[in-house]
C-alpha positions as CSV (number, residue, x, y, z in Angstrom):
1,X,236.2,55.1,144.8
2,X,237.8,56.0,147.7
3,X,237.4,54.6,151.1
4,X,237.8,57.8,152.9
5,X,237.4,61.3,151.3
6,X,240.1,63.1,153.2
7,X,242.7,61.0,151.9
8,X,241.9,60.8,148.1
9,X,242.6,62.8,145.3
10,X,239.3,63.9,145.1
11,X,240.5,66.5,148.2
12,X,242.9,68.8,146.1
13,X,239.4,69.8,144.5
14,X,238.1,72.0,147.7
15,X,238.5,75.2,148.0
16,X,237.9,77.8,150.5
17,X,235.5,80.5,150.1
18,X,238.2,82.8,150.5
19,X,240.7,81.8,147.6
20,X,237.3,81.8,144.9
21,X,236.2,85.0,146.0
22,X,239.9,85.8,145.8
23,X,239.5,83.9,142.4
24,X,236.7,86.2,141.1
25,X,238.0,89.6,141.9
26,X,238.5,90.6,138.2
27,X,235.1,90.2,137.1
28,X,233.7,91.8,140.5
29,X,236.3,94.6,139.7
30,X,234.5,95.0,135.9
31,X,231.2,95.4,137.7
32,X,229.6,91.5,138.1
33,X,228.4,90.8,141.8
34,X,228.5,87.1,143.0
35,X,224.6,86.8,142.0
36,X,225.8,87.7,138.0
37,X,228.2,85.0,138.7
38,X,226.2,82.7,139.6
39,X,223.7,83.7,136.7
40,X,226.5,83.1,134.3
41,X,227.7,79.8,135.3
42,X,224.0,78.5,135.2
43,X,223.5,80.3,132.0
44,X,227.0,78.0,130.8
45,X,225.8,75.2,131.6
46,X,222.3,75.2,129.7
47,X,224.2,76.3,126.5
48,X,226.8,73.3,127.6
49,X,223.7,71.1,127.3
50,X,222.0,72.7,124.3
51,X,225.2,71.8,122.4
52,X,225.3,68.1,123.6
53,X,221.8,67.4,122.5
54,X,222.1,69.3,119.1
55,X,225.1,66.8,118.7
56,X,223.5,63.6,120.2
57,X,226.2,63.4,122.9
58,X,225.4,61.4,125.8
59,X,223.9,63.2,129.4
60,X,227.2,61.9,130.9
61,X,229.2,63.4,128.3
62,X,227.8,66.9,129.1
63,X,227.6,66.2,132.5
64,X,231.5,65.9,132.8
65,X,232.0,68.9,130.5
66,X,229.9,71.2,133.2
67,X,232.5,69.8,136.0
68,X,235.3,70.9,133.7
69,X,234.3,74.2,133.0
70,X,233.0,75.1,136.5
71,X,236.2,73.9,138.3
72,X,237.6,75.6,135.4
73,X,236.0,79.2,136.7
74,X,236.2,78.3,140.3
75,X,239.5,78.9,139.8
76,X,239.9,82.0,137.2
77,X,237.8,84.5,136.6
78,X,234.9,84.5,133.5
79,X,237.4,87.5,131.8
80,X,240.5,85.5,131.8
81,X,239.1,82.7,129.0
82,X,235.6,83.3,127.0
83,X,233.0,81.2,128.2
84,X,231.8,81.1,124.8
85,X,234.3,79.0,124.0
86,X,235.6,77.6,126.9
87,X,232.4,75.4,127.2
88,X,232.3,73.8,124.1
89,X,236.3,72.9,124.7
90,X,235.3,71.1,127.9
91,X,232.4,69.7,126.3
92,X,235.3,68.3,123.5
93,X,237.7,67.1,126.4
94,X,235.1,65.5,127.9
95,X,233.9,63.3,125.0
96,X,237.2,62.7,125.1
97,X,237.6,61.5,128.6
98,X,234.4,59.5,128.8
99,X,234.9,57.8,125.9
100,X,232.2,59.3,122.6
101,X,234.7,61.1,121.0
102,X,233.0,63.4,118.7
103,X,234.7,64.9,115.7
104,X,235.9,68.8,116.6
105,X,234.4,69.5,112.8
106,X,231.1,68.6,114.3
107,X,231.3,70.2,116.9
108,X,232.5,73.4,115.3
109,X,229.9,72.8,112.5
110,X,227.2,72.3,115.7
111,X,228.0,75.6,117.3
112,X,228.1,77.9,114.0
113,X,223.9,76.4,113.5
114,X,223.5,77.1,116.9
115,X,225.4,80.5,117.4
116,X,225.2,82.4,113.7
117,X,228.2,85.1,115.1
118,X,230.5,82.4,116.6
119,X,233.8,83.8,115.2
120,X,235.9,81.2,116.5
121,X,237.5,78.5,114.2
122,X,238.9,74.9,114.6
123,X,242.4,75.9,115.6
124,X,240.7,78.1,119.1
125,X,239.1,74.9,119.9
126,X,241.5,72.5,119.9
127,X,243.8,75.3,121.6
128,X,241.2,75.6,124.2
129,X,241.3,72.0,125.2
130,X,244.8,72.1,125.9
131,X,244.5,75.2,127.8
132,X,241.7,73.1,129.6
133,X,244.4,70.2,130.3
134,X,247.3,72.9,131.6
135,X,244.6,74.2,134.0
136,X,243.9,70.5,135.3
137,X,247.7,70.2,135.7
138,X,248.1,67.1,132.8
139,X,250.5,68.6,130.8
């Protein structure tokens, strides 16, 4: 950890008020206010923990993939990626990251039991995840 906040890398991650309201002006343009917003993201990350604990993941593991998708939408608007499937994406890159990798089958297989109309398949995932790196500038 660093010494001093203002000259680590954990700095890049603030942003102004301005640039995420900026950030969110396509979904306030399709009618959400700030407080539907909010509802979503908080909605997201319940589901993002729902999924972990139907798949036995560990509270760290989930609790990495809620950083990842809300710096994710902090950033872009909910329109620009499905949160349906953004969140389980993170939740893959982030069992990734921290070490209890779990099998994108499972996870797949995990999100059909839990969702009965999830239409997307394997290939969306695993596309999601790098779309999830891009966005984190790693590629």
């Amino acid at each position: 950890m660093a010494a001093n906040f203002w000259t680590s890398t954990q700095l890049k991650w603030l942003m102004p008020k301005e640039r995420l309201l900026q950030s969110q002006q396509e979904d306030r343009a399709k009618g959400l206010s700030e407080n539907h917003i909010q509802q979503l993201k908080v909605y997201f990350t319940q589901y993002i923990y729902d999924v972990a604990n139907s798949i036995k993941l560990r509270q760290r593991v989930a609790a990495t993939a809620v950083v990842y998708f809300r710096r994710l939408y902090a950033g872009s608007s909910f329109s620009a990626h499905d949160p349906h499937l953004v969140a389980p994406g993170c939740l893959y890159l982030a069992s990734k990251v921290e070490e209890s990798v779990v099998a994108a089958k499972l996870l797949l297989a995990s999100m059909k039991r839990l969702r009965p109309a999830w239409q997307y398949e394997l290939k969306d995932l695993l596309d999601m995840e790098m779309v999830r790196q891009q966005w984190m500038r790693y590629c």
